[in-house]
C-alpha positions in Angstrom: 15.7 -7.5 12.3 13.8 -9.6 9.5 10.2 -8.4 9.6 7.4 -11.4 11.0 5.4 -13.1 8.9 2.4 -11.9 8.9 0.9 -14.9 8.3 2.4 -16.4 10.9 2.0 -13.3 13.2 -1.8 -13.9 11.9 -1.9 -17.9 13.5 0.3 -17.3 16.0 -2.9 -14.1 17.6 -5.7 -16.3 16.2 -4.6 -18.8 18.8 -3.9 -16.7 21.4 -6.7 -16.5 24.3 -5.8 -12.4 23.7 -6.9 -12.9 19.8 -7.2 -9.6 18.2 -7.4 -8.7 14.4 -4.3 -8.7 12.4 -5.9 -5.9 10.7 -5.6 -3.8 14.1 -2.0 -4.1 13.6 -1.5 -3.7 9.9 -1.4 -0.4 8.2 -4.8 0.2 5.6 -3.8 -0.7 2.0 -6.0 -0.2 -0.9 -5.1 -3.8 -1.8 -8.0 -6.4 -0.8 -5.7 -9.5 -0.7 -7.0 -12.9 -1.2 -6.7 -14.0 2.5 -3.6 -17.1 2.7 -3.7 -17.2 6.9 -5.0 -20.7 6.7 -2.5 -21.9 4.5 0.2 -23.6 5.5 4.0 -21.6 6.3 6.6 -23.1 3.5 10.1 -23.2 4.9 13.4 -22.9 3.1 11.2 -21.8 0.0 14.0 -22.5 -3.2 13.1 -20.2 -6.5 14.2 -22.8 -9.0 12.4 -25.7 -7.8 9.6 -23.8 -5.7 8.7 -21.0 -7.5 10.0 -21.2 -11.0 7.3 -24.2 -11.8 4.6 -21.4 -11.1 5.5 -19.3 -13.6 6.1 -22.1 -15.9 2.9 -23.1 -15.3 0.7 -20.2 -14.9 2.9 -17.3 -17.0 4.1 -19.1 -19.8 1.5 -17.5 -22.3 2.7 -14.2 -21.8 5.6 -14.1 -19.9 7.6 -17.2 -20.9 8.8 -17.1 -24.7 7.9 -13.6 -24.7 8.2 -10.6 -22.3 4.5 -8.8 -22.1 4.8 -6.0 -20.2 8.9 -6.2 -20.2 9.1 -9.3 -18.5 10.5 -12.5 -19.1 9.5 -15.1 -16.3 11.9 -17.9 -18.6 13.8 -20.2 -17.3 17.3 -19.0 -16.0 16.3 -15.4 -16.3 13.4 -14.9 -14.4 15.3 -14.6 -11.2 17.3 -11.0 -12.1 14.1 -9.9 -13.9 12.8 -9.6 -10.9 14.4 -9.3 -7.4 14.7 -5.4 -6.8 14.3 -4.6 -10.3 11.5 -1.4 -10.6 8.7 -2.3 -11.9 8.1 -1.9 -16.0 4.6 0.0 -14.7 6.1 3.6 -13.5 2.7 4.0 -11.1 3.6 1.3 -9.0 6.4 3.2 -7.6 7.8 0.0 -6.2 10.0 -2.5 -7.3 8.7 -6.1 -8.9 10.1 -8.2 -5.7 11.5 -6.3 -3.2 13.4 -9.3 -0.3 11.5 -9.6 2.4 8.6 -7.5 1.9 5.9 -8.5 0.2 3.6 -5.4 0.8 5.9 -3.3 -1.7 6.8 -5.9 -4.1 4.4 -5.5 -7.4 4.6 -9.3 -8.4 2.4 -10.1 -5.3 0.0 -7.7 -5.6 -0.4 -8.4 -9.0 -1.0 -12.1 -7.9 -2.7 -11.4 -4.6 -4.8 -8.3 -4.9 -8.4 -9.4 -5.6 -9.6 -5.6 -6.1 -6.7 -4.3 -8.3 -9.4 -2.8 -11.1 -11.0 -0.7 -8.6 -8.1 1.0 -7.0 -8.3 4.6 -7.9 -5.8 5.5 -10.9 -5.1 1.6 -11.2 -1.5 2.2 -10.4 -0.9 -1.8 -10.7 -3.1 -2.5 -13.8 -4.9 -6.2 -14.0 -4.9 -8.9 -11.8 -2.3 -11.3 -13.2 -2.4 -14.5 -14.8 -4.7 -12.0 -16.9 -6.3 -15.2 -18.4 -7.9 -15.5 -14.8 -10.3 -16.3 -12.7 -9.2 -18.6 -12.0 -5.8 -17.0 -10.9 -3.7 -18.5 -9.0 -4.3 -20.9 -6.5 -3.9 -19.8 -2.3 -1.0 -22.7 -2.1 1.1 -21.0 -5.2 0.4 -17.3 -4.0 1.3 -18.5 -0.2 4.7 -20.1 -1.6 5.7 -16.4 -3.7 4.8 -14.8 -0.2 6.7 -17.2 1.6 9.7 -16.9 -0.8 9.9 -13.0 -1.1 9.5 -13.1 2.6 12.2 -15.2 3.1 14.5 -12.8 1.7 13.7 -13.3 -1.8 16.9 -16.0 -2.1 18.5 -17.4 -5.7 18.7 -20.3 -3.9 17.4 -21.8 -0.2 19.5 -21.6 2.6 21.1 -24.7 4.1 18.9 -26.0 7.5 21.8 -24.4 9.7 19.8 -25.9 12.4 20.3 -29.0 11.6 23.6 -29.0 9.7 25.8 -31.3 12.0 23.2 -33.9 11.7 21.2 -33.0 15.1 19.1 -36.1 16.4 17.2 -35.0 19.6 16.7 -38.7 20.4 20.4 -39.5 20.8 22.4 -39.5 24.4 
């Protein structure tokens, strides 16, 4: 069973007359994420034209024409540099993107983790881009989220839903 988004799982208790903490239900992480519940769930996320601008963008000094830290976010390669590939830092003891989990894939934390400095032993190292603050914006760290927990695809999956050409209006 695919794990909820916890995200969504966040909206969907925050509108519930029942409304408790996501945190109740979460396990305690050292990580003090920046907190994406507000923003908007992207659906059917694609790497190539989704998340592969992000890095052009926000990575290319370090990680585009060269490899800092052993990785290359380029073009055509950034993909199988990083989905289930361990992580180049050996203290993370987790891979870079691991599908649909964002809690144990190092590329978020790096991009999420407001507090990464001051975890003891700093198993991740610095807060990525490292040219930051600003780092990346809530809508580009809620699309990375979106994508590794969408199974962390090459490619975005076909609307199955609406495949045949579905019209809810017609007789």
């Amino acid at each position: 069973m695919k794990p909820v988004s916890t995200r969504l799982l966040s909206l969907l208790l925050s509108a519930s007359p029942l409304a408790i903490p996501l945190s109740a239900l979460a396990q305690v992480t050292p990580c003090v994420p920046d907190d994406l519940s507000t923003t908007p769930v992207n659906w059917n996320v694609d790497f190539a034209t989704d998340v592969q601008p992000i890095f052009d963008v926000a990575c290319s000094g370090c990680h585009i024409g060269g490899s800092s830290g052993g990785l290359s976010l380029a073009p055509g390669s950034a993909y199988a540099n990083l989905v289930g590939v361990p992580a180049s830092n050996g203290n993370a003891g987790i891979p870079r993107v691991t599908a649909s989990d964002p809690e144990a894939s190092f590329l978020f934390k790096k991009l999420n983790c407001t507090n990464l400095n001051d975890i003891e032993d700093m198993p991740y190292g610095a807060r990525m881009p490292r040219n930051g603050p600003p780092y990346l914006s809530l809508a580009d760290q809620a699309m990375i989220l979106d994508w590794i927990e969408q199974g962390a695809l090459a490619a975005a999956v076909p609307n199955l839903l609406f495949r045949d050409g579905f019209d809810g209006r017609a007789e």
